[in-house]
C-alpha positions in Angstrom: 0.4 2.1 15.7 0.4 3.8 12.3 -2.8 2.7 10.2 -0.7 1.2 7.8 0.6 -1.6 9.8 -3.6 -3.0 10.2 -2.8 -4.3 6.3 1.2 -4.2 6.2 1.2 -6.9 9.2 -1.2 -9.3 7.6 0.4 -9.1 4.1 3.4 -9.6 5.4 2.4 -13.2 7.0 2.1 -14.3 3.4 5.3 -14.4 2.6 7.6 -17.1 2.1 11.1 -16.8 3.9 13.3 -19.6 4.8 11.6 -22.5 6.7 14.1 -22.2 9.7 13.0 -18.1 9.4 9.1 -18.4 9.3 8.0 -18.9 13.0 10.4 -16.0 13.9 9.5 -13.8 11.3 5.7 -14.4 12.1 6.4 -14.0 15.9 8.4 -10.3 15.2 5.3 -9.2 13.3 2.7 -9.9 15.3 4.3 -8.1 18.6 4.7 -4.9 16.3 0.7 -4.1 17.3 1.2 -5.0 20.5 4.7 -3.1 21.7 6.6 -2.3 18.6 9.6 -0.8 20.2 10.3 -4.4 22.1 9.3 -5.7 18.8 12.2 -3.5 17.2 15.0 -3.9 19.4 14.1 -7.5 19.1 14.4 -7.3 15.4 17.5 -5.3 15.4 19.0 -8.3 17.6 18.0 -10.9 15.1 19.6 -8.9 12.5 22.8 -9.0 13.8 22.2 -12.7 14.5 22.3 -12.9 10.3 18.8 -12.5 10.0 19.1 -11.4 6.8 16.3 -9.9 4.9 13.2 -11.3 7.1 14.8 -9.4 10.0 15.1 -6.4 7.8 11.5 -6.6 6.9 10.4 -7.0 11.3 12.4 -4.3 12.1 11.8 -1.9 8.9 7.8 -2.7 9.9 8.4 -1.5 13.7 9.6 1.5 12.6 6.8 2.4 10.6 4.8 1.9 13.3 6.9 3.7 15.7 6.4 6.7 13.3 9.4 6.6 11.8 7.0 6.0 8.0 9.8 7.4 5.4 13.0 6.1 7.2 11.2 2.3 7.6 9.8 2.9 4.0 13.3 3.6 2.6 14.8 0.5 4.7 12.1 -1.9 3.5 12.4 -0.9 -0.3 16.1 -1.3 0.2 15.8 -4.6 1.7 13.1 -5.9 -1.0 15.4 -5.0 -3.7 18.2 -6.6 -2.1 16.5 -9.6 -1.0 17.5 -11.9 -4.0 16.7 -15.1 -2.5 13.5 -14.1 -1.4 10.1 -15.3 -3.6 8.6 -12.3 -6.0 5.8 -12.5 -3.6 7.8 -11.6 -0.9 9.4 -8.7 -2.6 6.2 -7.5 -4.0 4.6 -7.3 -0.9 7.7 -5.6 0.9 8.3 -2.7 -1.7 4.0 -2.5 -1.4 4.2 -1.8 2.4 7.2 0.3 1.5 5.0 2.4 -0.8 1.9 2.6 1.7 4.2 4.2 4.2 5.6 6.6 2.1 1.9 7.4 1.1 1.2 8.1 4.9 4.6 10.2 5.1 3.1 11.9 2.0 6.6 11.6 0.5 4.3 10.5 -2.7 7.3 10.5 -5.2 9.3 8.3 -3.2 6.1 6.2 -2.8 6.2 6.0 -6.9 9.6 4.4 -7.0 8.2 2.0 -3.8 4.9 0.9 -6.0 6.9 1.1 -9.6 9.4 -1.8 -8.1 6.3 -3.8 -6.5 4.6 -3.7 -9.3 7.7 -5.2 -11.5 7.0 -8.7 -9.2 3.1 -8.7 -9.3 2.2 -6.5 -12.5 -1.6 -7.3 -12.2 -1.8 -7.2 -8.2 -5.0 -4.9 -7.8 -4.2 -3.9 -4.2 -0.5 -2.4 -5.5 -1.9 -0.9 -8.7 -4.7 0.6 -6.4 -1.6 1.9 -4.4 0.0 3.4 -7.3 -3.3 4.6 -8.6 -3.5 7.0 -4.9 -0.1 7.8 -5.6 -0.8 9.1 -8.9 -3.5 10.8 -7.8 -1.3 12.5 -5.1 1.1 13.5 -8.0 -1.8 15.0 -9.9 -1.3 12.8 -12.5 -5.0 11.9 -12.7 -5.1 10.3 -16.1 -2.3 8.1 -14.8 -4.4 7.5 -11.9 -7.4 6.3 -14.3 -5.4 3.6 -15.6 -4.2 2.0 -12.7 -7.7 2.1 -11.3 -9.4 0.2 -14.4 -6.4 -2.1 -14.6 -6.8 -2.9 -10.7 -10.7 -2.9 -12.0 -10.1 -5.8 -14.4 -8.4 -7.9 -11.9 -11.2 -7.9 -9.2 -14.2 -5.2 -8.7 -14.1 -3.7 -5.9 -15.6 -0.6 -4.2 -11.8 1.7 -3.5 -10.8 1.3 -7.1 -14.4 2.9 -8.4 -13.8 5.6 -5.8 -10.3 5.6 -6.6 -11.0 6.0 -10.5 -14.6 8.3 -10.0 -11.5 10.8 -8.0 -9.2 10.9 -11.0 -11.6 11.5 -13.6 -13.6 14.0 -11.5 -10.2 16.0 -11.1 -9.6 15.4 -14.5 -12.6 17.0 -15.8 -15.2 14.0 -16.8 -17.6 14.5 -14.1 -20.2 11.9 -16.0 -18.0 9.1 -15.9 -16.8 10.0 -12.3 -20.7 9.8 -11.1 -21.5 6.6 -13.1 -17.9 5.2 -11.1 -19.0 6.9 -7.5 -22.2 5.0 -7.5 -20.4 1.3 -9.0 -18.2 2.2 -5.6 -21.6 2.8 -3.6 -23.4 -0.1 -4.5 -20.0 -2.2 -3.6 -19.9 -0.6 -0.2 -23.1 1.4 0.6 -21.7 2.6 4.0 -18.2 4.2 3.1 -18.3 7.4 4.2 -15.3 8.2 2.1 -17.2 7.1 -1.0 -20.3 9.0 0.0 -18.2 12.5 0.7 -16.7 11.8 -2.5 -20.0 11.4 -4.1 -21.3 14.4 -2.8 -18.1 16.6 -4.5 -18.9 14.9 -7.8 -22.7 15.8 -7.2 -21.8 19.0 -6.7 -19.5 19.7 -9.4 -22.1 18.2 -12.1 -24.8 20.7 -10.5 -21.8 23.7 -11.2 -20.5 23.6 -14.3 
């Protein structure tokens, strides 16, 4: 199963579909880690049942998992956006997932479009700013990358946005402020190897220049 589907499956259980829809929905998207080709064909059956957008979502997920990232990225963004009865919650977290698998495609400017329409339902949601801020990052747009790391900062503290933000302004040239970030990011998760390589760049570029 693509990576992305650990945190796209349990976001997705928050959501908010139709009572009658709930127990199905919840049922399609926990047999995507366990066989997510039955899981898709089952999907696809409840869709032409007039499953409407949760059954978009199930079988737009499977996909993803099946590695199919940009064509089940593309599907879910078109079903959040079309998914007018659906809560902004919903949608938000749909065109999120949508952006994450784009991210893993590395189709990063269709991932902008994915995280720009997410973040139009949940403007100060850190996890889809932190999103966009990798996307950013991806783009080389590293002072855009700094913003949506300190604005996913002032919601909630928490170790990825320090890395996230330390990364753009390390890139961007303000290795001081990247090593007083690293080490916010290493005192919130100590044992991130991530953070700790990332450290050791920044380290390394202080000691060159």
């Amino acid at each position: 199963m693509a990576p992305v589907l650990l945190l796209t499956v349990f976001l997705a259980l928050a959501q908010t579909p139709p009572a009658s829809d709930q127990a199905r929905l919840e049922a399609c998207l926990n047999a995507i880690p366990v066989d997510a080709e039955t899981a898709y064909e089952d999907a696809l059956a409840w869709r032409h049942q007039g499953g409407g957008w949760p059954a978009e979502h199930c079988v737009s997920l499977a996909l993803i998992a099946l590695g199919q990232e940009a064509p089940g990225a593309l599907r879910l963004r078109e079903a959040a956006l079309g998914a007018e009865m659906a809560s902004d919650l919903s949608r938000a977290i749909m065109l999120g997932q949508s952006g994450e698998a784009f991210l893993t495609a590395e189709e990063y400017e269709q991932a902008r479009i994915s995280f720009e329409h997410a973040l139009e339902f949940a403007p100060r949601d850190p996890g889809l700013l932190l999103g966009f801020g990798r996307t950013q990052l991806a783009l080389e747009d590293y002072a855009g990358a700094d913003i949506s790391a300190s604005a996913a900062l002032a919601q909630e503290a928490f170790a990825e946005a320090y890395a996230l933000r330390a990364e753009a302004r390390l890139l961007g040239g303000d290795i001081d402020a990247a090593l007083e970030d690293i080490e916010a990011a290493r005192t919130l998760d100590p044992e991130n190897i991530d953070i700790l390589v990332l450290r050791g760049r920044i380290v390394e570029a202080r000691r060159l220049r």
